[in-house]
SEVEX-869468 format. One line per field, with one value per residue (C-alpha): z, x, y; residue number from 1; residue in one letter. Coordinates in pm, 1 decimal. Each point is the difference from the previous one (the first is absolute). Example, Ala and Ser with C-alpha at 12.3 -4.5 7.8 and 13.67 -1.06 7.14 Angstrom:
pz: [780.0,-66.0]
px: [1230.0,137.0]
py: [-450.0,344.0]
n: [1,2]
res: [A,S]
***
This chain:
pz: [2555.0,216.6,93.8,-241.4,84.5,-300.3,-46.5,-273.3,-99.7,-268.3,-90.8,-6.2,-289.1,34.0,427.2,-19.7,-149.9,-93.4,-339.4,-161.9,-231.7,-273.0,113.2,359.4,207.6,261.3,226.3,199.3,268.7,-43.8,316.9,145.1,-289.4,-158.7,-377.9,-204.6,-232.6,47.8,-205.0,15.1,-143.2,-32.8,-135.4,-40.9,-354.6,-133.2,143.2,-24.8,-117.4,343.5,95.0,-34.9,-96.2,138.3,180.5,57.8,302.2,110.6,284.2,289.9,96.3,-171.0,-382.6,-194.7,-271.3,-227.8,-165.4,-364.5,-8.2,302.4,-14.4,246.4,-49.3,109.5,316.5,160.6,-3.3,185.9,21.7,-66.5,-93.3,-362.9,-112.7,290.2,46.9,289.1,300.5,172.5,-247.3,-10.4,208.4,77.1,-249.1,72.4,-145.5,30.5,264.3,79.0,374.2,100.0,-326.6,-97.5,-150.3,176.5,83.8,360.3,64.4,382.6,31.2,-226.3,-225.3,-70.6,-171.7,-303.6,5.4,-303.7,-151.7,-9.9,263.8,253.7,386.4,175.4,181.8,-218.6,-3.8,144.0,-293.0,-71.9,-294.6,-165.1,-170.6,-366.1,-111.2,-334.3,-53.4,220.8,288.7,-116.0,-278.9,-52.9,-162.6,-160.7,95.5,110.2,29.1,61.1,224.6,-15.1,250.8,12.5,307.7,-70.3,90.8,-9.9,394.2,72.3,-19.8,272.4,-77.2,100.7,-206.6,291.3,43.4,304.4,62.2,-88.9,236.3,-35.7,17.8,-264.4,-343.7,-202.5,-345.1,-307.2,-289.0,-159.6,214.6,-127.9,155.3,-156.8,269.8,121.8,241.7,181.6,-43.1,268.0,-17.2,281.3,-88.9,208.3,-80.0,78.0,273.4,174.3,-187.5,-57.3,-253.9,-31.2,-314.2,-117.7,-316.2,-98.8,-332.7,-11.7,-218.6,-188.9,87.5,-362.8,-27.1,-188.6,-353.1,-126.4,-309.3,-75.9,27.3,232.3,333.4,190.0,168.9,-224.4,-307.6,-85.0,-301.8,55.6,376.8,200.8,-305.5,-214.3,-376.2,-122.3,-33.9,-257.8,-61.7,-232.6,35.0,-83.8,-233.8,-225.0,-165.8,-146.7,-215.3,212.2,-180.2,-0.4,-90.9,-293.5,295.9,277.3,22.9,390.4,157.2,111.5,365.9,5.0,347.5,129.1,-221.7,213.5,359.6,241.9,-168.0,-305.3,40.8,-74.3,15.2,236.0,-14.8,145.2,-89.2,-97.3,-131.8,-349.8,-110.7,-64.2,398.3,75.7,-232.9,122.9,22.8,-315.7,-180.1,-155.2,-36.5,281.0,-181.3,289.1,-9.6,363.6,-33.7,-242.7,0.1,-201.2,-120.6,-243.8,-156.6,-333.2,-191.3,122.3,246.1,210.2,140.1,202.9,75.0,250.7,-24.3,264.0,-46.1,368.2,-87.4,-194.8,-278.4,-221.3,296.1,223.5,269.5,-164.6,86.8,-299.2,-156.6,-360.7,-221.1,-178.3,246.6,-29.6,-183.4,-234.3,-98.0,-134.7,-293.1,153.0,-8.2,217.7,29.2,58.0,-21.2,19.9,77.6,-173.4,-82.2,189.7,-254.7,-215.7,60.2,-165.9,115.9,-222.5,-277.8,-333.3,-310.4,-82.0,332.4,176.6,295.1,-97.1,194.3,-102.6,-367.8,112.5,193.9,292.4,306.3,164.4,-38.7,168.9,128.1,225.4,-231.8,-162.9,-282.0,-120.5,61.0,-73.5,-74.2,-9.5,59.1,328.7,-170.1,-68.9,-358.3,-125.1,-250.0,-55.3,316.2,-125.3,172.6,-103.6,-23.0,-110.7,-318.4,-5.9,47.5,291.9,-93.7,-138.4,-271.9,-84.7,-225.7,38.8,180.2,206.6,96.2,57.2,17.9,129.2,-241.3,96.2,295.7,344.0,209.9,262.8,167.6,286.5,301.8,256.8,355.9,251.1,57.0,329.7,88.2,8.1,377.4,-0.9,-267.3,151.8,-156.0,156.0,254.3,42.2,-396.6,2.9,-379.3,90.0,-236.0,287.8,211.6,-212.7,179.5,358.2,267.0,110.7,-71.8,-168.7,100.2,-119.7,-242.0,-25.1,106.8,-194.3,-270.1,-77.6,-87.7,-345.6,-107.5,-79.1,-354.2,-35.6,-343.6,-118.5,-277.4,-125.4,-216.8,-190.8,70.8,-391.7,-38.3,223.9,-105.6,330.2,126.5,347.1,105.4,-85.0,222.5,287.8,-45.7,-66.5,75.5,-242.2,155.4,-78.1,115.4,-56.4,-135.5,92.0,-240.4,-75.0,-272.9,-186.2,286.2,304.6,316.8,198.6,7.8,202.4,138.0,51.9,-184.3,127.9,-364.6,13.2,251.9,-43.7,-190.2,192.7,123.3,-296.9,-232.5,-342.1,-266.7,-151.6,314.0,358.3,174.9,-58.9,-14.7,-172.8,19.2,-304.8,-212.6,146.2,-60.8,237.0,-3.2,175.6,201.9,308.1,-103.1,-52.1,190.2,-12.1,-148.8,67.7,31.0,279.4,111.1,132.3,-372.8,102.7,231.8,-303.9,-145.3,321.3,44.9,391.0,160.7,226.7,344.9,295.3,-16.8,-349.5,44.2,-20.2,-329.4,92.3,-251.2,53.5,-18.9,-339.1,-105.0,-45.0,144.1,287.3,74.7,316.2,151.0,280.4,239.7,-77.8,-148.2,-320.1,-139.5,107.0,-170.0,122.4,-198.7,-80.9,249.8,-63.5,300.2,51.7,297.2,188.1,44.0]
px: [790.0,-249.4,18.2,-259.5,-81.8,161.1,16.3,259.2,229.6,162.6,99.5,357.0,142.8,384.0,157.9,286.3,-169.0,-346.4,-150.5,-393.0,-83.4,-263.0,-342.8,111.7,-296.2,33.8,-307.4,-84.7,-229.9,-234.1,-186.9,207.5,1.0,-319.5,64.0,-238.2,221.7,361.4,338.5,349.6,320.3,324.6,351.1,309.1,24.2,-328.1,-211.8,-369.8,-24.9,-108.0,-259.6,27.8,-278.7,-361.3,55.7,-321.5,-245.5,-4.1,-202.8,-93.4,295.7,266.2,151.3,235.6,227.9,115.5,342.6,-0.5,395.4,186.6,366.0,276.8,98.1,-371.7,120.8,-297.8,-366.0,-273.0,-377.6,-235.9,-350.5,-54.2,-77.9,71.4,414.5,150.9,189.9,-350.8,-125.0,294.0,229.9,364.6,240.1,-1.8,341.1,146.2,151.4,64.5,-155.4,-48.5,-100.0,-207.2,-10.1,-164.6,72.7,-102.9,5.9,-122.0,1.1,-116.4,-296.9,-65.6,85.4,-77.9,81.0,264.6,-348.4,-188.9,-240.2,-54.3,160.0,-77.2,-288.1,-256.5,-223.7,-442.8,-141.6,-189.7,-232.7,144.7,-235.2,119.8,-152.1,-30.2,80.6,320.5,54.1,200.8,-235.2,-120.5,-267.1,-155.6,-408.5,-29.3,84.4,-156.1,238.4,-108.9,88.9,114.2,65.6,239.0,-78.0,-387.8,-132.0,-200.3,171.9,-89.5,105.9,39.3,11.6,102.2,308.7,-91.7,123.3,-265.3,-205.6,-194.2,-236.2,93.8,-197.7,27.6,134.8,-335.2,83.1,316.6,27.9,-30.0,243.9,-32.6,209.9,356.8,-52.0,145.2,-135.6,94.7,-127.6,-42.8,16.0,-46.5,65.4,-226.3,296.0,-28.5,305.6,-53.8,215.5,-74.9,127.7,-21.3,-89.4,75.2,-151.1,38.0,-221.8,257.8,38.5,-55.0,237.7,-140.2,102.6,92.5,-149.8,-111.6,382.8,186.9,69.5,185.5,339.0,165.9,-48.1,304.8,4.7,326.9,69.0,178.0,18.4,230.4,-17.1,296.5,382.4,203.4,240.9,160.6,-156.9,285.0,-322.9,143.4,-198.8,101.4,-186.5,-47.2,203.7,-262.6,-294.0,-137.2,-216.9,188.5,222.8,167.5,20.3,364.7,48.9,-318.2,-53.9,282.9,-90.3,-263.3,-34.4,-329.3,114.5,-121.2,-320.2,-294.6,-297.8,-68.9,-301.7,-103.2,-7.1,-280.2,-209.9,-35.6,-360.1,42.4,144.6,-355.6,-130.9,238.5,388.9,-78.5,102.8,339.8,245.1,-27.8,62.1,-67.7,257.9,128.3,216.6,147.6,364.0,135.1,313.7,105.1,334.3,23.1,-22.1,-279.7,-293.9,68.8,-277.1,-33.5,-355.3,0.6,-245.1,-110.0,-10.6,-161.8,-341.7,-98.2,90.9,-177.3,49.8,-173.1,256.4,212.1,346.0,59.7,377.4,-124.4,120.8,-323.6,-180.5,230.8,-157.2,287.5,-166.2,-327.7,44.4,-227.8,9.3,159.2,-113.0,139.9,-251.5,259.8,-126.1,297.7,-183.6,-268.9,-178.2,-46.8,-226.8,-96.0,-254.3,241.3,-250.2,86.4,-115.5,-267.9,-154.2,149.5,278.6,385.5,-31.0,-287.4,-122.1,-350.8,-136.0,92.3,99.1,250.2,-99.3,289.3,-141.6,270.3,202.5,179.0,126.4,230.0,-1.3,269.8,-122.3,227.9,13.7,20.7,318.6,254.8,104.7,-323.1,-229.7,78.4,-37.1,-121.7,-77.0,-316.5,-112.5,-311.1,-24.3,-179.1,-354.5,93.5,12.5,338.5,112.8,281.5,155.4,246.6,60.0,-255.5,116.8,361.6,196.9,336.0,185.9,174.6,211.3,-114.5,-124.5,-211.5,34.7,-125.4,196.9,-122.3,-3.9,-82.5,143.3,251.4,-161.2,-357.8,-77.2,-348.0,-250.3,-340.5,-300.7,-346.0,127.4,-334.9,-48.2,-368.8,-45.3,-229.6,104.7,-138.6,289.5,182.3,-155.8,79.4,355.4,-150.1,176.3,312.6,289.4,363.7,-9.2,409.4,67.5,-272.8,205.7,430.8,71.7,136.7,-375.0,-77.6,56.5,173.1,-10.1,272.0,-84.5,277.8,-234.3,250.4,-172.9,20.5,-229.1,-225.3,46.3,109.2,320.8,146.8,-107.3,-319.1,-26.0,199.7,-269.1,-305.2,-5.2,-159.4,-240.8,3.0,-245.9,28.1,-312.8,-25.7,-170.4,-123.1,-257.9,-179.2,16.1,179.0,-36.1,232.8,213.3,286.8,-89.7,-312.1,-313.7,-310.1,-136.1,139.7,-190.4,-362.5,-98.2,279.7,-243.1,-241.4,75.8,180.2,-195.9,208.6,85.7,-203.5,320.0,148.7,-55.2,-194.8,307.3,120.1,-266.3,-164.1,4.0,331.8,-59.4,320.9,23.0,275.7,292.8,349.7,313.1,199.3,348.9,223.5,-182.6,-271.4,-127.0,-327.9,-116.2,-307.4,108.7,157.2,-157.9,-216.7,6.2,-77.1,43.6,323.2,16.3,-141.1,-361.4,-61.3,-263.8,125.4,30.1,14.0,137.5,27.0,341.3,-18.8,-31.2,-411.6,-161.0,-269.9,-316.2,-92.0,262.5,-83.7,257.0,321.3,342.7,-9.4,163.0,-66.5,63.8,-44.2,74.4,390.9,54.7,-15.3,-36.1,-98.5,-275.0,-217.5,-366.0]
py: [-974.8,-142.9,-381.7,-239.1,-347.4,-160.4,-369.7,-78.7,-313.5,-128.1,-334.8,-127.5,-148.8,19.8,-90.1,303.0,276.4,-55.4,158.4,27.2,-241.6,53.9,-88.7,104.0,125.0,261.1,108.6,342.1,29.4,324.5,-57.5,326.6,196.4,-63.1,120.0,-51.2,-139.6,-132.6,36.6,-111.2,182.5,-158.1,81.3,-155.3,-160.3,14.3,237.7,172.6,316.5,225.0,-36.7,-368.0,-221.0,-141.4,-326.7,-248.6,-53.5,-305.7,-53.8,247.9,219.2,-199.5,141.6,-167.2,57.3,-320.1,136.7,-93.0,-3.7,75.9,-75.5,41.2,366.0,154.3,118.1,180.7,94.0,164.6,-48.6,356.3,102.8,-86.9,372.1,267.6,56.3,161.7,-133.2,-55.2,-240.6,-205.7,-240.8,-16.4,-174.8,-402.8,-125.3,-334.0,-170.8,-348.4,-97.7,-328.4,-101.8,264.3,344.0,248.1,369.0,102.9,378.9,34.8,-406.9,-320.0,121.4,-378.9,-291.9,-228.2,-367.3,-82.0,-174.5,389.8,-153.2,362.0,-105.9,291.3,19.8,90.8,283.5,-32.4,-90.0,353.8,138.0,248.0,274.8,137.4,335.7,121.5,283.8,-120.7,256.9,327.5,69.7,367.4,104.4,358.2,-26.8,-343.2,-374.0,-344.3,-256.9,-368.3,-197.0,-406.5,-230.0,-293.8,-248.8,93.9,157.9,302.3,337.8,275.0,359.0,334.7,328.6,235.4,-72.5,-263.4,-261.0,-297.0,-284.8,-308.5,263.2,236.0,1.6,-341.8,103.2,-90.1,189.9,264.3,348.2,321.0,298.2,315.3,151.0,-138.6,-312.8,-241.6,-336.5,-238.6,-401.4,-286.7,-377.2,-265.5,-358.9,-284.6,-57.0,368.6,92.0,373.4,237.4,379.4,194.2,380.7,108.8,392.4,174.6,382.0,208.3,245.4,384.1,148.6,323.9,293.1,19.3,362.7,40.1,-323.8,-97.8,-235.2,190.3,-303.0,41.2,-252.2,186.0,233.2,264.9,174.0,-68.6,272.4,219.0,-267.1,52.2,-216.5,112.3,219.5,-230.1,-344.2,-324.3,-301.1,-127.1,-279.1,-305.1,-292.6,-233.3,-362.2,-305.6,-240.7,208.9,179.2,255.7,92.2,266.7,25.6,327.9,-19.3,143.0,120.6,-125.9,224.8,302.5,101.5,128.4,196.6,327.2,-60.8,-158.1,218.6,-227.1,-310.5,-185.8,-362.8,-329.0,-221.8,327.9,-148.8,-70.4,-398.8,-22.4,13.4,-273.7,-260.1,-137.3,-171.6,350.2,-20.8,188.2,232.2,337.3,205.4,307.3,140.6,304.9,212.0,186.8,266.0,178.2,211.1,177.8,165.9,-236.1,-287.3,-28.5,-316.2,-218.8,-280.6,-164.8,-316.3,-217.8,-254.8,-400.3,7.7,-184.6,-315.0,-188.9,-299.6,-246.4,260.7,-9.8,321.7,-144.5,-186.8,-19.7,-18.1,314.5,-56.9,195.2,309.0,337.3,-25.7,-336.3,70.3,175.0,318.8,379.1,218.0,398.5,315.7,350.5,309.0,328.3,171.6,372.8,177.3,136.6,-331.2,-301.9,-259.6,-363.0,-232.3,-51.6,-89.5,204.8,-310.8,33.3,-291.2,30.1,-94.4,-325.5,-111.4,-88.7,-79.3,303.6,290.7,-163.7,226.9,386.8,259.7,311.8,110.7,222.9,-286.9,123.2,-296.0,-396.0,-275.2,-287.7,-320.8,-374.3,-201.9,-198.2,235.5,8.4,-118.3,204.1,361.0,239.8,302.4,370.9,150.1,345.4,223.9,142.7,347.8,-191.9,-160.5,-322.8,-244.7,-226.5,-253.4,250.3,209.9,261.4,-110.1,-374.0,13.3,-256.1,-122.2,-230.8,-311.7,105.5,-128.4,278.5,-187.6,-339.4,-204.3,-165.7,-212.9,83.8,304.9,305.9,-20.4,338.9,-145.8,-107.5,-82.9,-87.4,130.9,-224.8,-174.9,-260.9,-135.0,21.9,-38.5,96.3,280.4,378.3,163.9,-76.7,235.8,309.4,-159.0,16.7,-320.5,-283.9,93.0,-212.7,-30.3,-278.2,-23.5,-299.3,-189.0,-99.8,75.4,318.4,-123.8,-113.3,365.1,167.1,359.0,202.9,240.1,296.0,205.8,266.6,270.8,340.7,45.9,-296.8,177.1,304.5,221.8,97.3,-21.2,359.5,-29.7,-280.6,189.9,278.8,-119.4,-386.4,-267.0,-290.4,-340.2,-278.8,-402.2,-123.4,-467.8,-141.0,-404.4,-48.8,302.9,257.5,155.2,-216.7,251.8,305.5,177.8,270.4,-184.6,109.8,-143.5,-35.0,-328.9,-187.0,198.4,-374.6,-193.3,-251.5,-56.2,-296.2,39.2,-85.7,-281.7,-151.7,32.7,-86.8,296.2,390.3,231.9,255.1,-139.2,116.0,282.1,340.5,170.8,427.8,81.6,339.8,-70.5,205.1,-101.0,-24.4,271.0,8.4,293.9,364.6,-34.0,-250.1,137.5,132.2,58.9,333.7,99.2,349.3,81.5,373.9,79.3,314.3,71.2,23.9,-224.4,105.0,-107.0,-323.5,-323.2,-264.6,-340.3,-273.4,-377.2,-178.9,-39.4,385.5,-13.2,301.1,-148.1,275.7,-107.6,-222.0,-279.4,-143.2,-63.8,104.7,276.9,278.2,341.4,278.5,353.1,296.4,-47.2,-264.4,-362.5,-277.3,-330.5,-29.6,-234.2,72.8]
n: [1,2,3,4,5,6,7,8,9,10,11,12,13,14,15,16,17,18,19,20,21,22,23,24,25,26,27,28,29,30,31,32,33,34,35,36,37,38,39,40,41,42,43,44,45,46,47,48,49,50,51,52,53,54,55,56,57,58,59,60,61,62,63,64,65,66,67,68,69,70,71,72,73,74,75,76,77,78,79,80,81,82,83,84,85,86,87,88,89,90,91,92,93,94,95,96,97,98,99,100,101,102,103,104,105,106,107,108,109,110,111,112,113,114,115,116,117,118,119,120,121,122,123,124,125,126,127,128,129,130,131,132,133,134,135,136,137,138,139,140,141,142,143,144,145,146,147,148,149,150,151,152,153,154,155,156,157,158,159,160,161,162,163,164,165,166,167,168,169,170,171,172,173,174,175,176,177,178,179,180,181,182,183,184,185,186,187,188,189,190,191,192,193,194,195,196,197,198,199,200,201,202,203,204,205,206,207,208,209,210,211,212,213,214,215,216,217,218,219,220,221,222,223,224,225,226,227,228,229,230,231,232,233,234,235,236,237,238,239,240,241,242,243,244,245,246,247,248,249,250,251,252,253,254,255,256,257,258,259,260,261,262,263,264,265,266,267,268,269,270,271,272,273,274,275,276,277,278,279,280,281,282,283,284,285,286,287,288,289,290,291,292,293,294,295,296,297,298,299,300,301,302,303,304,305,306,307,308,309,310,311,312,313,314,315,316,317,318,319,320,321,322,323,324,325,326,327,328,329,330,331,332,333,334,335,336,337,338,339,340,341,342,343,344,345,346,347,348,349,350,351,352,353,354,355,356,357,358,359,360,361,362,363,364,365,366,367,368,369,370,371,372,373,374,375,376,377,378,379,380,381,382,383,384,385,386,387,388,389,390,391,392,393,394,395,396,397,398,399,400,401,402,403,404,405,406,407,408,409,410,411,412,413,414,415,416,417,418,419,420,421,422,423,424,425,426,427,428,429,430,431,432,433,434,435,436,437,438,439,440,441,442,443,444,445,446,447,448,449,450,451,452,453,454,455,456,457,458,459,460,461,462,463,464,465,466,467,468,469,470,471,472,473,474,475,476,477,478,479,480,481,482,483,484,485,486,487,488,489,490,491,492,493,494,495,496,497,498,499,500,501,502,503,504,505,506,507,508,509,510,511,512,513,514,515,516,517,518,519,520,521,522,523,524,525,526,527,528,529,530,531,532,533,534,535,536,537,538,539,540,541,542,543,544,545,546,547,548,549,550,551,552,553,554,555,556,557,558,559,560,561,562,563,564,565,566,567,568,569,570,571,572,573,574,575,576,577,578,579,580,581,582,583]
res: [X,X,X,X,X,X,X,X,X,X,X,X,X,X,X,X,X,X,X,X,X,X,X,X,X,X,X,X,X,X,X,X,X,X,X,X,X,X,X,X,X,X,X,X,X,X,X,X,X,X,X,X,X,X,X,X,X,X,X,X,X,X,X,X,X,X,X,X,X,X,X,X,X,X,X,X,X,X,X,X,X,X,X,X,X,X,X,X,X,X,X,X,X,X,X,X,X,X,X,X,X,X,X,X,X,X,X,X,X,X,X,X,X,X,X,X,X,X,X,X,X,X,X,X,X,X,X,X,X,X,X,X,X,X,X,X,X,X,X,X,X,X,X,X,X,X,X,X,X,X,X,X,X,X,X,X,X,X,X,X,X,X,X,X,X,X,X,X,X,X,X,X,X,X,X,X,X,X,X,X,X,X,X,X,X,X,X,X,X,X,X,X,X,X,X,X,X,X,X,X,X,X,X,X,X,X,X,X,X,X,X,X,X,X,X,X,X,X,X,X,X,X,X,X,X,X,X,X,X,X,X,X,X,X,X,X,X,X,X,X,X,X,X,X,X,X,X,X,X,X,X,X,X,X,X,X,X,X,X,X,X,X,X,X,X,X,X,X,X,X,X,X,X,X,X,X,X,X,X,X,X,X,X,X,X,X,X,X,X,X,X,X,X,X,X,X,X,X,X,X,X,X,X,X,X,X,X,X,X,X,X,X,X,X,X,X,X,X,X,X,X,X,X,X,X,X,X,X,X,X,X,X,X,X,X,X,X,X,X,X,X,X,X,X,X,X,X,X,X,X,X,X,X,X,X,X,X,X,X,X,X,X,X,X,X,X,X,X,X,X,X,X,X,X,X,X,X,X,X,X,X,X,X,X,X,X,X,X,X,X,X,X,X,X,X,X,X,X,X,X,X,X,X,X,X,X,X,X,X,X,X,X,X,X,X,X,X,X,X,X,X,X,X,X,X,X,X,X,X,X,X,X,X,X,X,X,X,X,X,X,X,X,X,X,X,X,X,X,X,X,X,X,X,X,X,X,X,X,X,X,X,X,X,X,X,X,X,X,X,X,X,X,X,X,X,X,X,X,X,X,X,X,X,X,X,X,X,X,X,X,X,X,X,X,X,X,X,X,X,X,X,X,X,X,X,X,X,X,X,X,X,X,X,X,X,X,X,X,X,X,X,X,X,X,X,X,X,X,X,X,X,X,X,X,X,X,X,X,X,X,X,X,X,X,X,X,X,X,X,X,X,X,X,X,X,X,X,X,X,X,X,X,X,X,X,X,X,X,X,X,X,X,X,X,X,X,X,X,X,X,X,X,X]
***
């Protein structure tokens, strides 16, 4: 880690072995690093949740972080950028130690010292203007974007867009810049003193990734990766009813159920429709990955969704159960495509869609053929699994709504799966849909809260219920797809279906703040992920000739026949020989 200027001290409040005290102030000097904004994580006895928390500017250079109750067993911390995380944008661990009255940690020599009053010792820092741009450096953008720039304390900025490095002599900053390409922004002050500071300022114009179909085409979207389509075998699925609720029912060992070999679908986080209206939006019900199994008896799921964004304090590391899925009293989806020569959109016989008593929001026209609908609190309502009558369309009679009596069969538990790695989101999380259709500017977002923040579901379905068996599963496969919902509508969907964020950034009607996703009209068409069979169902049934010379069928990843393919990885098949190639 490279060597920071860092001016830190702490007061001393007990001769042997010194501890923090509440109201204790502790400063950092940015004049090395020059974040844009400055944070502090420590650990010990209370802690922050990583990344750790925003501490204040004071003056210049110098950042400081008041602790609101400190006591003896804190045993270390470390100063970081405020947002970005990585071993770059952070300094070593400062712990305690008693010198010569003082606590101070000096990695590569004495960073500095504070007086036991708080009053700064070292020597301090040219007194500099420092320029703030909004939007703060990092920021990327689809067409365009306008930066603003400020100059604290108030003196001309010079500037260069080139990359060079800027004079008394450059351009004097008048009015917000325009880049509609990516540029490098780099700014000059000078004091009234001649005390000069030069800064760099990076925004990077997104490159947008072809969509196939009209569907998502970006690397971190998954529909049965490496051929996965679940496992043929018993899942230790047991639920039991929560003491001290009347709603939860806990998935017991869920968590350890489920491994990489039986997921069959992996999307990313923060691609719900209210991500991009603001971290106001609560719960997060943004599902990540689905995992199958299956034996004789039952079809096994597991869907984990991600706690990875906001929450009603905006900050999306709160402790408060309230903001769990399981909390809210919601809906939670699942289309099947359990036959392939029956379909139906989920309408009822009246006209209006099972979830929704006041019109057709969600519309399936991807061969689902069967949907389960049930409540985000386990062992609330009446789940129920709905299927067409000879018209096409459903009711809440039987036989086709059936139900499952009293005995748990689904539950909730809180946490991540140990097999999940990485949760690929928007680091920069610039509440733009289009970043959807982009590589640029996915990052792994696993460390931004603990791993016991997220929400897992269980389903134990009994293939009677559904009315399949376990061969016809080995033979032909059945689909399944998790439909999020908050409000009227769908606001996303695993495997992702980019019905859901076509009006992502309009207003809803009842409430600007938030989306238009929950009301609008959702035509789904991405298929399912596969379970057992096949997992490429759409090469399923293509005649071709045999032999090498027959011309080549291309598919996409997800089994969809492509006419003229561009660039990139697909499916070829020629006559009776199947392949995966690059073009």
């Amino acid at each position: 880690m490279k060597t920071r200027l860092l001016y830190v001290l702490l007061a001393l409040i007990v001769s042997v072995f010194p501890a923090l005290a509440e109201g204790f102030t502790i400063y950092y000097d940015n004049s090395a690093t020059q974040w844009e904004s400055v944070g502090i994580h420590y650990w010990g006895g209370p802690q922050t949740d990583w990344p750790g928390v925003e501490i204040d500017h004071v003056e210049g250079d110098i950042w400081a972080y008041t602790f609101p109750s400190t006591p003896a067993s804190v045993s270390g911390f470390l100063f970081k950028h405020a947002i970005l995380t990585g071993d770059s944008y952070q300094t070593a661990d400062f712990s305690k130690a008693p010198v010569n009255g003082h606590l101070y940690k000096g990695a590569g020599g004495e960073k500095g010292k504070l007086t036991d009053e708080g009053v700064y010792s070292g020597s301090p820092a040219p007194k500099t203007s420092t320029v703030t741009a909004t939007p703060k450096t990092g920021a990327r953008f689809s067409e365009e974007i306008t930066v603003s720039l400020t100059a604290s304390p108030a003196v001309p900025i010079h500037y260069t867009t080139d990359g060079s490095e800027p004079t008394a002599s450059s351009a004097v900053y008048s009015a917000p810049l325009t880049f509609r390409t990516t540029t490098t922004l780099r700014t000059l002050t000078i004091t009234d003193e001649g005390v000069e500071k030069s800064q760099t300022f990076v925004y990077t114009k997104r490159e947008t990734i072809a969509a196939v179909d009209g569907r998502l085409n970006t690397e971190y979207y998954h529909v049965n990766p490496d051929g996965k389509t679940g496992s043929n075998r018993t899942v230790n699925a047991k639920f039991t009813k929560h003491p001290n609720t009347n709603y939860q029912c806990v998935a017991d060992n869920a968590l350890s159920n489920w491994t990489d070999d039986d997921l069959i679908c992996q999307g990313v986080a923060r691609d719900i429709a209210s991500a991009f209206r603001g971290k106001h939006e609560y719960p997060v019900i943004d599902s990540y990955a689905i995992y199958a199994a299956y034996d004789a008896d039952n079809l096994y799921l597991g869907v984990q969704y991600v706690y990875a964004v906001w929450d009603a304090g905006g900050d999306g590391k709160s402790d408060n159960d309230r903001h769990r899925p399981w909390m809210m009293d919601g809906r939670i989806m699942l289309a099947f495509d359990l036959w392939a020569d029956k379909e139906f959109e989920g309408v009822l016989t009246n006209g209006n869609t099972i979830w929704d008593a006041d019109g057709q929001y969600n519309l399936m026209r991807n061969g689902t053929d069967c949907i389960w609908l049930g409540n985000t609190k386990p062992t609330v309502g009446t789940p129920g699994l709905f299927f067409p009558d000879a018209n096409g369309t459903t009711s809440y009679d039987a036989p086709y709504c059936v139900s499952f009596g009293s005995e748990p069969f689904y539950g909730v538990a809180n946490g991540l799966l140990p097999c999940i790695e990485h949760i690929w989101g928007q680091g920069d999380f610039g509440y733009d849909p289009e970043e959807l259709r982009t590589n640029d500017g996915f990052t792994d977002l696993i460390g931004e809260v603990a791993r016991d923040k997220h929400t897992f579901y269980e389903w134990k379905f009994p293939l009677s219920k559904l009315g399949i068996t376990e061969q016809h599963i080995k033979d032909n496969g059945i689909g399944v797809m998790v439909i999020d919902t908050y409000g009227q509508g769908a606001i996303g969907s695993t495997p992702y279906d980019p019905t859901v964020f076509d009006n992502a950034a309009t207003s809803y009607s009842k409430d600007p703040s938030t989306s238009a996703e929950k009301e609008d009209t959702d035509i789904f068409t991405y298929k399912h992920a596969r379970i057992g069979g096949k997992a490429s169902s759409g090469i399923e049934g293509v005649t071709a000739a045999d032999g090498n010379e027959a011309a080549p069928v291309y598919y996409n990843l997800q089994g969809v026949e492509v006419a003229n393919p561009t660039s990139g990885l697909y499916i070829e098949r020629r006559g009776n020989k199947v392949s995966k190639v690059i073009l």
